[in-house]
PDB file of N, CA, C and O in Angstrom:
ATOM      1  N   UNK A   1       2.596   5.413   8.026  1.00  0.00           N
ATOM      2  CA  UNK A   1       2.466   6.495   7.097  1.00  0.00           C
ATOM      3  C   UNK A   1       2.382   5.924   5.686  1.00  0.00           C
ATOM      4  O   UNK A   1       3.272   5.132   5.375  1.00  0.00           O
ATOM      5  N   UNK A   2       1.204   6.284   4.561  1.00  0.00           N
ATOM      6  CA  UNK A   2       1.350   5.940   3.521  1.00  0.00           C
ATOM      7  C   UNK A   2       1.898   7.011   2.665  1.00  0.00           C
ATOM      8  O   UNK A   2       2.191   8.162   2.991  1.00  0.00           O
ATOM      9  N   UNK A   3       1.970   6.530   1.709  1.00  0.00           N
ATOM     10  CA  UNK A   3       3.128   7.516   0.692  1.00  0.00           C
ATOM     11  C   UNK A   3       2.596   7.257  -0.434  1.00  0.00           C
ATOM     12  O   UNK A   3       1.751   6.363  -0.399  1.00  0.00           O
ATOM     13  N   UNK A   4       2.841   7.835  -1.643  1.00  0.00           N
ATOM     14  CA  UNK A   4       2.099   8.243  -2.753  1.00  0.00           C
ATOM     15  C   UNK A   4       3.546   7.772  -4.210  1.00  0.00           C
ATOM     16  O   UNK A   4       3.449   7.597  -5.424  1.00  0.00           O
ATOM     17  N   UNK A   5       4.843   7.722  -3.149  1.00  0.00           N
ATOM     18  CA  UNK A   5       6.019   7.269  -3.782  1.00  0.00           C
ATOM     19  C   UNK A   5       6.938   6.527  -2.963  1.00  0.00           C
ATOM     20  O   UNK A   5       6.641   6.627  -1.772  1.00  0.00           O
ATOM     21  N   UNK A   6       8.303   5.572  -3.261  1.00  0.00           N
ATOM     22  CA  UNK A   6       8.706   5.060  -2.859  1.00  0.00           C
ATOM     23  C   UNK A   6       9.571   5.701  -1.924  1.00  0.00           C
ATOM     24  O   UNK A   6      10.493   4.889  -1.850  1.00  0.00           O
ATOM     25  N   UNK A   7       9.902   6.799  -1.040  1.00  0.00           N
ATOM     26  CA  UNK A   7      10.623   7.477  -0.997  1.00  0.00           C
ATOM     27  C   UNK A   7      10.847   7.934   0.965  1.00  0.00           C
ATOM     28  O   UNK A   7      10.112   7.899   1.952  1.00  0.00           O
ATOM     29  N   UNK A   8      11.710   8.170   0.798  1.00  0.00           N
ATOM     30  CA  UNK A   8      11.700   9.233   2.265  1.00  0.00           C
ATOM     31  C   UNK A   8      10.226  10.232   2.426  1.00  0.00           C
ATOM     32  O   UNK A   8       9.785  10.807   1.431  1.00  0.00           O
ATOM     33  N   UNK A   9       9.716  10.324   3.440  1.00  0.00           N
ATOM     34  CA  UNK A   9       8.691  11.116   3.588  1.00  0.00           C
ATOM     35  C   UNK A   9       9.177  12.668   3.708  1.00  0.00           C
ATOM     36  O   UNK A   9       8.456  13.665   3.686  1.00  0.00           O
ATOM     37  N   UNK A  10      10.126  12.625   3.798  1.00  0.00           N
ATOM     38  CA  UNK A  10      10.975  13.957   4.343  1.00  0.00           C
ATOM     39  C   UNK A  10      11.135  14.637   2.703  1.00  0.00           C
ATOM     40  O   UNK A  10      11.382  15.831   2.536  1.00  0.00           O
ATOM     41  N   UNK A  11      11.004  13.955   1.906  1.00  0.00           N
ATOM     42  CA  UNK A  11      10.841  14.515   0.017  1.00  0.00           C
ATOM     43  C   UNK A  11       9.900  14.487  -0.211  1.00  0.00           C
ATOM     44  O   UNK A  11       9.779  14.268  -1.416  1.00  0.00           O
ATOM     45  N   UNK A  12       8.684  14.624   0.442  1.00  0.00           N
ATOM     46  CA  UNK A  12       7.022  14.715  -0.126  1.00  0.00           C
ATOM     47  C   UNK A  12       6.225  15.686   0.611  1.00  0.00           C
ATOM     48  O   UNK A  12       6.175  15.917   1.819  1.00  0.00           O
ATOM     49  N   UNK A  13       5.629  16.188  -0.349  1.00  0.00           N
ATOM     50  CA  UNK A  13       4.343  17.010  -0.125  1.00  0.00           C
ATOM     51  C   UNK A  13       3.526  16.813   0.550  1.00  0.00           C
ATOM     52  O   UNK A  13       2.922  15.877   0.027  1.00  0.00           O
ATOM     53  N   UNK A  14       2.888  17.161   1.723  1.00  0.00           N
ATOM     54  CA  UNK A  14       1.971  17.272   2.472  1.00  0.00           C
ATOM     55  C   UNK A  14       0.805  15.854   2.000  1.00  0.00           C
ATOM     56  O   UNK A  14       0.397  14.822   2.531  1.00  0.00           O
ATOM     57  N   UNK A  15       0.582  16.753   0.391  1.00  0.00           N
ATOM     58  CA  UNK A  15      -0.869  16.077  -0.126  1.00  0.00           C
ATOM     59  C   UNK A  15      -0.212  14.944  -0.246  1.00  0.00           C
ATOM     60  O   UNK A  15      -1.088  14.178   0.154  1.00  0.00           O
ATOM     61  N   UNK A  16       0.913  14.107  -0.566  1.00  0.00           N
ATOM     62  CA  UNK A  16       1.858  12.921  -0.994  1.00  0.00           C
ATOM     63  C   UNK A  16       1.830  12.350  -0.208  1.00  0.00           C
ATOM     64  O   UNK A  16       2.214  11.214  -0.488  1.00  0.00           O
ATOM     65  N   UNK A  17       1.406  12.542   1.349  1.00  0.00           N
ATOM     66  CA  UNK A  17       1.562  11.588   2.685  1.00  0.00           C
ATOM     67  C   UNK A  17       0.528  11.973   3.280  1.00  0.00           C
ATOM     68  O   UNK A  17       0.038  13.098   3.384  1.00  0.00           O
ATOM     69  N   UNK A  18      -0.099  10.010   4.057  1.00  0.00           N
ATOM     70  CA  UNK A  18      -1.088   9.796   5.112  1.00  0.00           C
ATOM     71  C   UNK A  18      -0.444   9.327   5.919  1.00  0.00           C
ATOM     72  O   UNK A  18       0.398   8.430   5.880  1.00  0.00           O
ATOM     73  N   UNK A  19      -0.958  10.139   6.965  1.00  0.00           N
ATOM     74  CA  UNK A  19      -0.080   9.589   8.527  1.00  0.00           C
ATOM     75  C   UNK A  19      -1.733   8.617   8.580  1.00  0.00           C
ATOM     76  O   UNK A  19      -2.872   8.993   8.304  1.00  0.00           O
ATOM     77  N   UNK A  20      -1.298   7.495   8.978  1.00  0.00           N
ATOM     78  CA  UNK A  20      -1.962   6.648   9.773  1.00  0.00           C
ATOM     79  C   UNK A  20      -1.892   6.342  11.657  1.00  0.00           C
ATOM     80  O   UNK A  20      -1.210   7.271  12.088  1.00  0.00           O
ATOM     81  N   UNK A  21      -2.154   5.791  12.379  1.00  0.00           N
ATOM     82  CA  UNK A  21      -2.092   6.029  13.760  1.00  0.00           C
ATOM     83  C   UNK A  21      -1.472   4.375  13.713  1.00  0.00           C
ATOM     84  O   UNK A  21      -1.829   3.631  12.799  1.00  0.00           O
ATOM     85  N   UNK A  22      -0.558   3.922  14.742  1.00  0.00           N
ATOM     86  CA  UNK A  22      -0.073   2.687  14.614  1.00  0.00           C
ATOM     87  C   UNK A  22      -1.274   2.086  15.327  1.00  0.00           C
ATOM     88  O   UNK A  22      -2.005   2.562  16.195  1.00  0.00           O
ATOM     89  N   UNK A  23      -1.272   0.661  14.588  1.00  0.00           N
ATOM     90  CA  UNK A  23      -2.197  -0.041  14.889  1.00  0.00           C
ATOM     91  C   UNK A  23      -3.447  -0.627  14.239  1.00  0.00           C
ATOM     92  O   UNK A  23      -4.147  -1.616  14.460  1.00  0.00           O
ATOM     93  N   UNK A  24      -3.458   0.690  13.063  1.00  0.00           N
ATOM     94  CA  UNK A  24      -4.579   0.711  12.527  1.00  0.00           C
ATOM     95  C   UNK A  24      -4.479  -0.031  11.413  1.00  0.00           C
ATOM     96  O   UNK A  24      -3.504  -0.024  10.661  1.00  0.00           O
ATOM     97  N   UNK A  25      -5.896  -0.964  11.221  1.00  0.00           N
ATOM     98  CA  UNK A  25      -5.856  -1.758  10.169  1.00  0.00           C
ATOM     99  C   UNK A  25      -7.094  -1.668   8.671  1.00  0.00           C
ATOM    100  O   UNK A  25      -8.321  -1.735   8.607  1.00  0.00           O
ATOM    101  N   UNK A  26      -6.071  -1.501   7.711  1.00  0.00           N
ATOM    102  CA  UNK A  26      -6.286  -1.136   5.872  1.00  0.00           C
ATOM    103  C   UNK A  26      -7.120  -2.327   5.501  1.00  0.00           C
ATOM    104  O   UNK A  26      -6.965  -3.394   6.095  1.00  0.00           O
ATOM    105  N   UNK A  27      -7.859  -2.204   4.692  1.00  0.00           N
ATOM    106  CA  UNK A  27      -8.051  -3.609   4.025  1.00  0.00           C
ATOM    107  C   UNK A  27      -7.384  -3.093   2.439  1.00  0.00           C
ATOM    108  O   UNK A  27      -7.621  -1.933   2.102  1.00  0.00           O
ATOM    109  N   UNK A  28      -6.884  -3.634   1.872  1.00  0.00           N
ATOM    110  CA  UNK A  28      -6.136  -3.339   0.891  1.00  0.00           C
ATOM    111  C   UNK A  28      -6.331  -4.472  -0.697  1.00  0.00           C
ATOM    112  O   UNK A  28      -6.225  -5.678  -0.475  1.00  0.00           O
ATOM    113  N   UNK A  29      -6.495  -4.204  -1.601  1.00  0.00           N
ATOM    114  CA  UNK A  29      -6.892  -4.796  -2.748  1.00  0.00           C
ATOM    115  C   UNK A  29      -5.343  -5.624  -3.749  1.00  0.00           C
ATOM    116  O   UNK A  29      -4.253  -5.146  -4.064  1.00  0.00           O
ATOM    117  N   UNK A  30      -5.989  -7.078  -3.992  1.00  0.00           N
ATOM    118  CA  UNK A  30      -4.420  -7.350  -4.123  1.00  0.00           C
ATOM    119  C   UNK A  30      -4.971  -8.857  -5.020  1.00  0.00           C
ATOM    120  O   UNK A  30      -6.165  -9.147  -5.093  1.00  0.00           O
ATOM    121  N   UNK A  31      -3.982  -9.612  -5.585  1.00  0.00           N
ATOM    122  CA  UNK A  31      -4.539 -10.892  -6.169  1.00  0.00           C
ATOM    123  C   UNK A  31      -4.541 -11.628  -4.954  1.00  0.00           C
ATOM    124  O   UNK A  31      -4.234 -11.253  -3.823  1.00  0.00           O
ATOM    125  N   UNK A  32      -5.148 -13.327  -5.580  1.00  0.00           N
ATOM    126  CA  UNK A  32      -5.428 -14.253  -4.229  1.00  0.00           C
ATOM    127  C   UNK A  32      -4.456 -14.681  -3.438  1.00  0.00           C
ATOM    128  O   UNK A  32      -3.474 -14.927  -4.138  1.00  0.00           O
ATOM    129  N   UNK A  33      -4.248 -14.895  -2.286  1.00  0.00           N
ATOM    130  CA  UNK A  33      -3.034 -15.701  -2.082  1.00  0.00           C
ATOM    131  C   UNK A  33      -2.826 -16.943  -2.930  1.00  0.00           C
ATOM    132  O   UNK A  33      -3.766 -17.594  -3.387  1.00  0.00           O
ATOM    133  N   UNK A  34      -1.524 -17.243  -3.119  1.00  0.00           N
ATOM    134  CA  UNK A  34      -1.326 -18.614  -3.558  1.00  0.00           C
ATOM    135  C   UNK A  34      -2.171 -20.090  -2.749  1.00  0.00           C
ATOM    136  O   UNK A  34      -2.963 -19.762  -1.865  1.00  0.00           O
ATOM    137  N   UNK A  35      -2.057 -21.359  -2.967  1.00  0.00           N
ATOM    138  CA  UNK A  35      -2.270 -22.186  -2.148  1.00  0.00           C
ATOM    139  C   UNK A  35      -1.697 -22.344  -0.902  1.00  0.00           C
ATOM    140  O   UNK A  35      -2.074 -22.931   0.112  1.00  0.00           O
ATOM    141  N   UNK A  36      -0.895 -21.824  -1.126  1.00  0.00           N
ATOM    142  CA  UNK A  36      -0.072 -22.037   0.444  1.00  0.00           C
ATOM    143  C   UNK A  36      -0.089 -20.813   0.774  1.00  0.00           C
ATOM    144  O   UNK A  36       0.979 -20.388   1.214  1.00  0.00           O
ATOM    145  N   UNK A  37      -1.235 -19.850   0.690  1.00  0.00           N
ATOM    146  CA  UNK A  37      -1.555 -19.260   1.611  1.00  0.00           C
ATOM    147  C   UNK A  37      -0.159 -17.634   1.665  1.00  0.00           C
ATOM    148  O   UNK A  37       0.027 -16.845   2.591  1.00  0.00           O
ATOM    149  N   UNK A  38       0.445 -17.689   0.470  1.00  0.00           N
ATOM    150  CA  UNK A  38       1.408 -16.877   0.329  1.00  0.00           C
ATOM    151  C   UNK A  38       0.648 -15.604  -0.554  1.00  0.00           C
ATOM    152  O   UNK A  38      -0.106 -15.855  -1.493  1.00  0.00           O
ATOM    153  N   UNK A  39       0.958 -14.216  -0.113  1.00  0.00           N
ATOM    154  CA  UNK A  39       0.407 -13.240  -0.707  1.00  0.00           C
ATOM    155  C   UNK A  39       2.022 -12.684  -1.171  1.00  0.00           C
ATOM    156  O   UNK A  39       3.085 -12.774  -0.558  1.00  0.00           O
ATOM    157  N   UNK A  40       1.706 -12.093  -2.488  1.00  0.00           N
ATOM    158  CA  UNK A  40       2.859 -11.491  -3.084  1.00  0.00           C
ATOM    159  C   UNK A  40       2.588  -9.919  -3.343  1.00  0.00           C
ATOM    160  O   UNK A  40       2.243  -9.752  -4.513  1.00  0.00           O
ATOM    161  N   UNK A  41       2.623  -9.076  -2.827  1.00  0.00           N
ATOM    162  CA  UNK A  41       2.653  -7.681  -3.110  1.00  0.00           C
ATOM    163  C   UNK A  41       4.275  -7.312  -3.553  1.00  0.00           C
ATOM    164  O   UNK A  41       5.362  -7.711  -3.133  1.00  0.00           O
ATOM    165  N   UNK A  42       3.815  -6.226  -4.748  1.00  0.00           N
ATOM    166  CA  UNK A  42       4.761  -5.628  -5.466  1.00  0.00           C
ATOM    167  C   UNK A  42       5.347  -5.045  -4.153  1.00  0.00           C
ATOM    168  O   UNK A  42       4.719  -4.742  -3.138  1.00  0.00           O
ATOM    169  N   UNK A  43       7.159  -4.916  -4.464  1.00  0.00           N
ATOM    170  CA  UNK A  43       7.931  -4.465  -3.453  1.00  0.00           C
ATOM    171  C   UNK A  43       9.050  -3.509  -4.014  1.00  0.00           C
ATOM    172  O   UNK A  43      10.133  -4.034  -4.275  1.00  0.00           O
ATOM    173  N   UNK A  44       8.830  -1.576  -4.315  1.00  0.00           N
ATOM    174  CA  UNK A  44       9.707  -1.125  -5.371  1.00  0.00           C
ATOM    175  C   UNK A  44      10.660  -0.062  -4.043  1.00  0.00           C
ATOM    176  O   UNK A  44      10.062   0.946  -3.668  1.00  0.00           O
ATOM    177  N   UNK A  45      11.662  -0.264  -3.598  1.00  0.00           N
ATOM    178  CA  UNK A  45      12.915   0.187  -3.016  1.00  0.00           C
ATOM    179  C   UNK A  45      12.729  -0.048  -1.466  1.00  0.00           C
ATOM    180  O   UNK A  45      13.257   0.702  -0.645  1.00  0.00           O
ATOM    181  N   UNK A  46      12.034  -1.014  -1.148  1.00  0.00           N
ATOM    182  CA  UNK A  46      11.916  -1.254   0.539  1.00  0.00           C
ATOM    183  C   UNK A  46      10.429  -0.813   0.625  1.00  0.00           C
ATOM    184  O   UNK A  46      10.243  -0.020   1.548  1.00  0.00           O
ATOM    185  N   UNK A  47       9.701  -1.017   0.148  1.00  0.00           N
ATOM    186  CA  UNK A  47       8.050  -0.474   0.356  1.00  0.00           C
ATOM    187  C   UNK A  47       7.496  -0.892  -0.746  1.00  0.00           C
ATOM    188  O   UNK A  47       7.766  -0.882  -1.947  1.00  0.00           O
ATOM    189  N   UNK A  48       6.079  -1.516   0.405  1.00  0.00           N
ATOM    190  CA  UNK A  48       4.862  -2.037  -0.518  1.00  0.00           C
ATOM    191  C   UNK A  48       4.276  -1.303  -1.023  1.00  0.00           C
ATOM    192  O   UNK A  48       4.010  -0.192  -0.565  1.00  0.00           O
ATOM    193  N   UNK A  49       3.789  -1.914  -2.528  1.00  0.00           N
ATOM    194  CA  UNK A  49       3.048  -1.250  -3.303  1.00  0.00           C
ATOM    195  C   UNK A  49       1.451  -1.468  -3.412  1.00  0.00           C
ATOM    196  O   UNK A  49       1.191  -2.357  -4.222  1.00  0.00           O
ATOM    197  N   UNK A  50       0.759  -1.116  -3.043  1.00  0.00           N
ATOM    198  CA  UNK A  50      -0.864  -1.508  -3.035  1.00  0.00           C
ATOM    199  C   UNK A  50      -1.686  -0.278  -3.224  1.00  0.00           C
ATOM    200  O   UNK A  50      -1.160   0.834  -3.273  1.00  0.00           O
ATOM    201  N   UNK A  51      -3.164  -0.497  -3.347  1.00  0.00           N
ATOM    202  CA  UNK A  51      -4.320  -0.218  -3.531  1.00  0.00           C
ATOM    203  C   UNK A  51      -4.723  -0.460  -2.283  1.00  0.00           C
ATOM    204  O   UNK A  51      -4.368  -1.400  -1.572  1.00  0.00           O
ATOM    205  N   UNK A  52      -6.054   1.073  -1.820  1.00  0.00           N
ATOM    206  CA  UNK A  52      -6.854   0.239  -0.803  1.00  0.00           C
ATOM    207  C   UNK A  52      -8.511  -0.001  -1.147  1.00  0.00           C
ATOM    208  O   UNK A  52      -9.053   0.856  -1.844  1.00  0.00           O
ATOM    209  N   UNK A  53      -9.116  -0.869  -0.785  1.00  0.00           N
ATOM    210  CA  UNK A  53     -10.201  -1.574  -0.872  1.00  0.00           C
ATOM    211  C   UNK A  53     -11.428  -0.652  -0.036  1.00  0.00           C
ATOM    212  O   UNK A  53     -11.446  -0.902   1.169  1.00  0.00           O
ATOM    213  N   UNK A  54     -12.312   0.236  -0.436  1.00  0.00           N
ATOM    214  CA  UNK A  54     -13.531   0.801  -0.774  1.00  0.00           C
ATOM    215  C   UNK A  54     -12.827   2.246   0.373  1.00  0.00           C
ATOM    216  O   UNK A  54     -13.450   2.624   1.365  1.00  0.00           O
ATOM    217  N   UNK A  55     -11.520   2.832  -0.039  1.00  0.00           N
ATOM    218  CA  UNK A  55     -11.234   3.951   1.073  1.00  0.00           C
ATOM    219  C   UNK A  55     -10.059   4.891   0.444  1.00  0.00           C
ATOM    220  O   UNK A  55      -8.910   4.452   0.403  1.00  0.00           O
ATOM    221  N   UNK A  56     -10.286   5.838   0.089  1.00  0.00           N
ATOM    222  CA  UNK A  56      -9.354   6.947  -0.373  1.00  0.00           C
ATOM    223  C   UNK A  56      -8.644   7.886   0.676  1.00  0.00           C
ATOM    224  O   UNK A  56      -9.143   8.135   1.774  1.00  0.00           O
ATOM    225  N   UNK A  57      -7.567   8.329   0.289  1.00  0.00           N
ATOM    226  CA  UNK A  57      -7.014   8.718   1.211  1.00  0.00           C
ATOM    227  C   UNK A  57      -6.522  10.618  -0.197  1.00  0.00           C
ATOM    228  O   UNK A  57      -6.140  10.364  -1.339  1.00  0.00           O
ATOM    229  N   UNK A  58      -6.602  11.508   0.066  1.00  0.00           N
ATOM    230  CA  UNK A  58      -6.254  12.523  -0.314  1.00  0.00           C
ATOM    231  C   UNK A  58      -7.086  12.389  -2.246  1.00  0.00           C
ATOM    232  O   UNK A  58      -6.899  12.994  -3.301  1.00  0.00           O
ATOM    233  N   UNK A  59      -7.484  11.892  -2.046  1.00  0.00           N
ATOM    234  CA  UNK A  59      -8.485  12.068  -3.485  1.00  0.00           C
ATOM    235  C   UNK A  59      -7.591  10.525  -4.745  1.00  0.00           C
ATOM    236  O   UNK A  59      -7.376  10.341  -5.943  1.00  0.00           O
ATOM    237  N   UNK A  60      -7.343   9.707  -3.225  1.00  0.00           N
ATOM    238  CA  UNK A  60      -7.002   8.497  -4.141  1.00  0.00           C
ATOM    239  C   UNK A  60      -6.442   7.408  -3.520  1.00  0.00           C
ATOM    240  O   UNK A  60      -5.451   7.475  -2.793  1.00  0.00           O
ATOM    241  N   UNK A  61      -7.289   6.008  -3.894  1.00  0.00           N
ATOM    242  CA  UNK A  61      -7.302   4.622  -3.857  1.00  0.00           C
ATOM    243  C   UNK A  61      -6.070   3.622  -3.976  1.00  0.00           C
ATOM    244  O   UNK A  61      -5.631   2.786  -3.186  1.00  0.00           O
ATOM    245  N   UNK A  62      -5.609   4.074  -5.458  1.00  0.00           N
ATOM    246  CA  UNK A  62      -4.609   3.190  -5.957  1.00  0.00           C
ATOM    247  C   UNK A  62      -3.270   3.955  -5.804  1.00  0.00           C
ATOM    248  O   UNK A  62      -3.144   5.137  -5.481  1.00  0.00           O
ATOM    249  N   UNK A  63      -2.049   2.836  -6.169  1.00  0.00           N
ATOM    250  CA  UNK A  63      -0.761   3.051  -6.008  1.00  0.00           C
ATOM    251  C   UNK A  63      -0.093   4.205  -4.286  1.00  0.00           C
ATOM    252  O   UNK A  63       0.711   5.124  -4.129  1.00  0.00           O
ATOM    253  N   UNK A  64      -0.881   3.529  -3.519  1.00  0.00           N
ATOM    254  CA  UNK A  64       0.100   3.876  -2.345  1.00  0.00           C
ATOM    255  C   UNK A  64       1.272   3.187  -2.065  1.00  0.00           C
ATOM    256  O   UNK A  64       1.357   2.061  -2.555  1.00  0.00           O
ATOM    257  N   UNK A  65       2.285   3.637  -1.329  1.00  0.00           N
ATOM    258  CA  UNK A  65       3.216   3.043  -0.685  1.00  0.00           C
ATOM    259  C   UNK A  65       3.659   2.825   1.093  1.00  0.00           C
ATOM    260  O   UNK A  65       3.774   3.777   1.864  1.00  0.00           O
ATOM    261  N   UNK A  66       3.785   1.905   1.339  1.00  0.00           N
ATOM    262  CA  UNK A  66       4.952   1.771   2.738  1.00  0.00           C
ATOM    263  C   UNK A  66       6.056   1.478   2.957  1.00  0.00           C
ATOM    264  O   UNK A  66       6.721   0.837   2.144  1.00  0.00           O
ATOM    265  N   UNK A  67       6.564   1.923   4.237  1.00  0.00           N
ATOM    266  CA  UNK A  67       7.889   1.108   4.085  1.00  0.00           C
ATOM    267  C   UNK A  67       7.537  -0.269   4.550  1.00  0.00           C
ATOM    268  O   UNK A  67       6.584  -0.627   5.241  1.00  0.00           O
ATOM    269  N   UNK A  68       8.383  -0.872   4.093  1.00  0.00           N
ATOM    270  CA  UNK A  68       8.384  -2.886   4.296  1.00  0.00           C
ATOM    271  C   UNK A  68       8.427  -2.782   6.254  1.00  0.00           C
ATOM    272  O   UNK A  68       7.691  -3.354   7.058  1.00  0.00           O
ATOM    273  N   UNK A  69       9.324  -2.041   6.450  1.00  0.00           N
ATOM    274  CA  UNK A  69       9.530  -1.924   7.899  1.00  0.00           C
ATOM    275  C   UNK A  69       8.374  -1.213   8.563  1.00  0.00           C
ATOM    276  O   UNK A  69       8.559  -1.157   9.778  1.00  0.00           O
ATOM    277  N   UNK A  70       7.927  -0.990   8.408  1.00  0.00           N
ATOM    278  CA  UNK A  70       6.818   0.144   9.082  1.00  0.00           C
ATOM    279  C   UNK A  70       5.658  -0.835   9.102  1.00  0.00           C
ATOM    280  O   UNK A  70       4.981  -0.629  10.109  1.00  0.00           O
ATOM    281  N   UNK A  71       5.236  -1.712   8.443  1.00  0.00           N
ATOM    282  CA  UNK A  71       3.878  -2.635   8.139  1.00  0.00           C
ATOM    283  C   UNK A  71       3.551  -3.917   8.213  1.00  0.00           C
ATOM    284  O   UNK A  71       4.482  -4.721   8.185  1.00  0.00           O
ATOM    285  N   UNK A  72       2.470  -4.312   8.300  1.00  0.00           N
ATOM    286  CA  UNK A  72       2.458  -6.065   8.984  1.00  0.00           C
ATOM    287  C   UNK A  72       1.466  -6.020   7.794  1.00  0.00           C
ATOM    288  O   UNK A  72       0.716  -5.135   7.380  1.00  0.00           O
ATOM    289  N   UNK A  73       1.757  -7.441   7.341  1.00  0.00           N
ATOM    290  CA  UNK A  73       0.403  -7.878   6.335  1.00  0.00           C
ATOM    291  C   UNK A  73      -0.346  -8.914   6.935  1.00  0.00           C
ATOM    292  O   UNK A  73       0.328  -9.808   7.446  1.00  0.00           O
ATOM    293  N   UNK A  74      -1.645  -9.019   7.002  1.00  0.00           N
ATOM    294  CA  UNK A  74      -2.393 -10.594   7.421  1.00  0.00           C
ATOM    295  C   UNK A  74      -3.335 -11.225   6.413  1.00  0.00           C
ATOM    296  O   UNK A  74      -4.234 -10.540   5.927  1.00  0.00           O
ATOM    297  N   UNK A  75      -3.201 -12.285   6.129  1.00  0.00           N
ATOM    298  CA  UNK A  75      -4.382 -12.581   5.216  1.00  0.00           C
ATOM    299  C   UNK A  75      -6.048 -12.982   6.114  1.00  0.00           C
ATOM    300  O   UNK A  75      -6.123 -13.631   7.157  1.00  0.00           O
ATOM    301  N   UNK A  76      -6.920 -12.540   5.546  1.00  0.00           N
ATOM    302  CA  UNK A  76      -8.229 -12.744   6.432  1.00  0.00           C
ATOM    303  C   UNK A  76      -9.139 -13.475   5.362  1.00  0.00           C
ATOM    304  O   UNK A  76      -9.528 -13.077   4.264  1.00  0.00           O
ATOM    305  N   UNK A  77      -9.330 -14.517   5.942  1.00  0.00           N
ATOM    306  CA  UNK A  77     -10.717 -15.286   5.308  1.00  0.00           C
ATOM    307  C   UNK A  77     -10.366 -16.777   4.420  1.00  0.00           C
ATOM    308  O   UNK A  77     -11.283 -17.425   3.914  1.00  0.00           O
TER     309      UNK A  77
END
């Protein structure tokens, strides 16, 4: 589920939350990894903070959230 704030989903508005289906994979907009291959996404109360890459979700791109627990990151390429 993405979120629109850092928060319990159970405090948001309908339009404030995307249910996603497990499994499914985001491409998401972010700086490079480091050399060693380390990606750093902003992390504000237990959930990542990102952008997604050419895909809107409720009439918007930037500043979604997850929980840290809920999500896998991979780097590709």
């Amino acid at each position: 589920m993405l979120k629109r704030a850092p928060v319990d989903s159970r405090y948001l508005s309908e339009d404030s939350i995307q249910k996603i289906p497990v499994g499914t994979e985001l491409v998401i907009m972010g700086q490079k990894p480091k050399a060693d291959k380390i990606l750093e996404l902003p992390i504000d109360d237990s959930h990542f903070k990102f952008s997604l890459k050419d895909l809107e979700f409720n009439g918007f791109s930037e500043d979604w959230y997850v929980y840290v627990e809920h999500a896998g990151v991979q780097i590709l390429g």
